[in-house]
C-alpha positions as a Python dict, from the first residue, in 0.01 Angstrom:
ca = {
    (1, 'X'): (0, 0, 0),
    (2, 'X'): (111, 361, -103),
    (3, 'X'): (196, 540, 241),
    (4, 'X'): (71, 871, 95),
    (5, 'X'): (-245, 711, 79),
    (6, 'X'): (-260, 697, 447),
    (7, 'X'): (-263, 1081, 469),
    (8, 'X'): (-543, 1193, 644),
    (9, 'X'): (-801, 1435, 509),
    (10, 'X'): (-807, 1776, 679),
    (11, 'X'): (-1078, 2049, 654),
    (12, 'X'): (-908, 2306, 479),
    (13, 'X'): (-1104, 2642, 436),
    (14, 'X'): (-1166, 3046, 461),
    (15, 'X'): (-1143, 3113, 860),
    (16, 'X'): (-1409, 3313, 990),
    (17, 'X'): (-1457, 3611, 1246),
    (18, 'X'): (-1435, 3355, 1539),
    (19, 'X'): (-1097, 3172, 1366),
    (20, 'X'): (-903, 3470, 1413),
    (21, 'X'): (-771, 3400, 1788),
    (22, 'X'): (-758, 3066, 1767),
    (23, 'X'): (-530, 3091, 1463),
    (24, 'X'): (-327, 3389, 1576),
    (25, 'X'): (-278, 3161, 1897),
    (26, 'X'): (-143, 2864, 1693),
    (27, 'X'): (83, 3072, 1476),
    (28, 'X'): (205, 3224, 1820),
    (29, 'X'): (300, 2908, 1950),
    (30, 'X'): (454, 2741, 1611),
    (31, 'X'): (674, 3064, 1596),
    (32, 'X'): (816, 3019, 1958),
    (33, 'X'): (888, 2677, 1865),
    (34, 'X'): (1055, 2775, 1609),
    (35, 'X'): (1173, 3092, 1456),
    (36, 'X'): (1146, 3251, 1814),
    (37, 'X'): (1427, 3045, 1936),
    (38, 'X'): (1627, 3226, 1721),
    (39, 'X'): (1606, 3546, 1785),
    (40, 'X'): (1633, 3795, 2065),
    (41, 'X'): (1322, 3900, 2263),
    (42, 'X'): (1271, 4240, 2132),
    (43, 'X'): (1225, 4081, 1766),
    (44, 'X'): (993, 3797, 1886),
    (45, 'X'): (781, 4085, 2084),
    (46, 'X'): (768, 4240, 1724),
    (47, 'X'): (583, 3911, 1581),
    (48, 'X'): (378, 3857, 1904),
    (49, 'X'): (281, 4286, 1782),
    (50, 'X'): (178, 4231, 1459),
    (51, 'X'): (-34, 3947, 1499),
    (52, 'X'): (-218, 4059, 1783),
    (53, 'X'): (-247, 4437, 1626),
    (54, 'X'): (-556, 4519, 1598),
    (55, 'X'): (-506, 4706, 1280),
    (56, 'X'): (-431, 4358, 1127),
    (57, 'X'): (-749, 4212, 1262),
    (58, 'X'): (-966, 4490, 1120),
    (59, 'X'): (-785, 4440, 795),
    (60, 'X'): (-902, 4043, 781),
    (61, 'X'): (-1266, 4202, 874),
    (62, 'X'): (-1283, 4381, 562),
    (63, 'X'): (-1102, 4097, 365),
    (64, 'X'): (-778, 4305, 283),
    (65, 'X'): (-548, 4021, 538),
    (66, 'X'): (-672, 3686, 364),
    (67, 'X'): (-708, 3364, 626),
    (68, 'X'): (-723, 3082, 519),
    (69, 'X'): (-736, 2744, 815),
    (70, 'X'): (-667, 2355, 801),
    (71, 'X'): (-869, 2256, 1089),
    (72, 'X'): (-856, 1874, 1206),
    (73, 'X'): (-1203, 1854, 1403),
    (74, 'X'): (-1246, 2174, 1435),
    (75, 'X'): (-904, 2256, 1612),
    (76, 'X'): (-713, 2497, 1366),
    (77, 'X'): (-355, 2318, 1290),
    (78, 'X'): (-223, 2502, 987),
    (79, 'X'): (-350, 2856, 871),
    (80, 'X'): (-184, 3134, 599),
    (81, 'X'): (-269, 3456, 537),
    (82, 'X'): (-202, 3692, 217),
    (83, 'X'): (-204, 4073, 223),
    (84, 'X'): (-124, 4272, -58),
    (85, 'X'): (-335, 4117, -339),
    (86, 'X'): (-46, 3843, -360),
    (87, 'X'): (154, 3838, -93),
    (88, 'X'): (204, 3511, 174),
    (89, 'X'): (237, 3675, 495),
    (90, 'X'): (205, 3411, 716),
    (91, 'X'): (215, 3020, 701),
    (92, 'X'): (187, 2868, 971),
    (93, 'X'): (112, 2433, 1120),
    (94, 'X'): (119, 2346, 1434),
    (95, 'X'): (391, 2148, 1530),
    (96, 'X'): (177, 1798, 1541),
    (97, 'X'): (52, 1798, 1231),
    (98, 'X'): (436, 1876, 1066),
    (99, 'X'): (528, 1679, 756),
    (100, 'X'): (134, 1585, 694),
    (101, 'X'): (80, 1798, 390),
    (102, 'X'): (-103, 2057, 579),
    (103, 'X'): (146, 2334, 471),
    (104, 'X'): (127, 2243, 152),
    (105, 'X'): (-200, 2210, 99),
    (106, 'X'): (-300, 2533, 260),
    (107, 'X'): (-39, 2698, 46),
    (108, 'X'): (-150, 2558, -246),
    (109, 'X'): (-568, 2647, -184),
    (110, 'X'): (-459, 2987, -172),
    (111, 'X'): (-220, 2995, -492),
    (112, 'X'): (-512, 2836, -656),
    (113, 'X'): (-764, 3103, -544),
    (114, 'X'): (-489, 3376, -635),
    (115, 'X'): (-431, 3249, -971),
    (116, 'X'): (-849, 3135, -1101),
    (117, 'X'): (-1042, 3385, -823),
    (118, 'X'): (-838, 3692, -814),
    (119, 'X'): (-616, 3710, -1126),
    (120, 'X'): (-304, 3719, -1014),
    (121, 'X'): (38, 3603, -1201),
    (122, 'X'): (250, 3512, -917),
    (123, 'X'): (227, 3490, -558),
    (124, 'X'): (541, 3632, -323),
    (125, 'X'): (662, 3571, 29),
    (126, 'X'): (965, 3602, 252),
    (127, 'X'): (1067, 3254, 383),
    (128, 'X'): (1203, 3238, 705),
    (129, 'X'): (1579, 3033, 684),
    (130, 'X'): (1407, 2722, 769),
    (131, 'X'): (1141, 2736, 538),
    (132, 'X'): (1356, 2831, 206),
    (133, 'X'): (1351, 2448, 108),
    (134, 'X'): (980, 2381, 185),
    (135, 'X'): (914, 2685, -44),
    (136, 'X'): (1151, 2569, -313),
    (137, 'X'): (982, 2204, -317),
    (138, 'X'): (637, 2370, -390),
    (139, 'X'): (760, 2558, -662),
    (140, 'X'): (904, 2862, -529),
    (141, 'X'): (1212, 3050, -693),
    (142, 'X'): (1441, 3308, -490),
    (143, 'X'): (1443, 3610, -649),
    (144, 'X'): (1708, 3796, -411),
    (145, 'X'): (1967, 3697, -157),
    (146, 'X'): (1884, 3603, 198),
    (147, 'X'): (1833, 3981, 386),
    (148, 'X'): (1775, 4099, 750),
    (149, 'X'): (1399, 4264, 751),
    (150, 'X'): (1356, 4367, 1128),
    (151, 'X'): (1635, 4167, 1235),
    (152, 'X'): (1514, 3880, 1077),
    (153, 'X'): (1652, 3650, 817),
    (154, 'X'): (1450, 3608, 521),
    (155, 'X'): (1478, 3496, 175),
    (156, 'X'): (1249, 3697, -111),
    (157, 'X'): (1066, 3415, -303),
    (158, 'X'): (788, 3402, -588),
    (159, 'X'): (603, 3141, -790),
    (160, 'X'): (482, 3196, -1118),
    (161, 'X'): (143, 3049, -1194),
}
């Protein structure tokens, strides 16, 4: 038997107003597992700031900050958001559901809706140093050298569609 046929099924859809802390609070956690380790406090109080601004909350409200959730009965394990018409801002699984295809499959829902719902060519992101080969395996392309954006590392990435 094919072991990717084992791969559960996950609920993958467009979070609504009641996803948002739920999902902020699973991105919170994944990044202190993570990315937060390292770097210095001040920079992880900058992520805990953004994605518990208000600002960016009101944005999702009026559907300018994209959400889109893999929930595995009903508990929100993966969620990405785009801003900017095509940017990936966030992407984001919690930590037991890793290597599942819930990154991917989040990622690729909303390169699908970019490319047949809202016209876009391409879709851009910054990928975190540990995510530049995740990115690259789902078609991804760096278009500039690894940089420092508020004191963190990040590579500047696109996909064609």
């Amino acid at each position: 038997m094919d072991i990717r046929s084992l791969k559960r099924q996950y609920e993958i859809r467009w979070a609504e107003k009641q996803d948002w802390v739920p999902a902020m609070e699973m991105i919170w956690r994944t990044f202190l597992q993570y990315e937060g380790k390292e770097y210095p406090e001040k920079i992880v109080g900058h992520f805990f700031d953004f994605i518990t601004d208000y600002g960016l909350y009101e944005a999702f409200l009026k559907g300018k900050y994209l959400l889109m959730i893999a929930l595995d009965e009903g508990r929100i394990i993966g969620a990405g958001t785009v801003r900017d018409g095509n940017h990936l801002s966030l992407l984001f699984v919690d930590d037991a559901y890793h290597y599942r295809g819930v990154g991917s499959s989040v990622l690729g829902r909303l390169c699908e809706y970019l490319k047949t719902e809202a016209g876009e060519r391409c879709m851009s992101l910054e990928a975190a140093s540990g995510a530049v080969n995740f990115y690259r395996k789902q078609g991804f392309r760096a278009v500039r050298p690894e940089m420092e954006i508020s004191g963190i590392r990040l590579t500047p990435m696109e996909k064609v569609f």
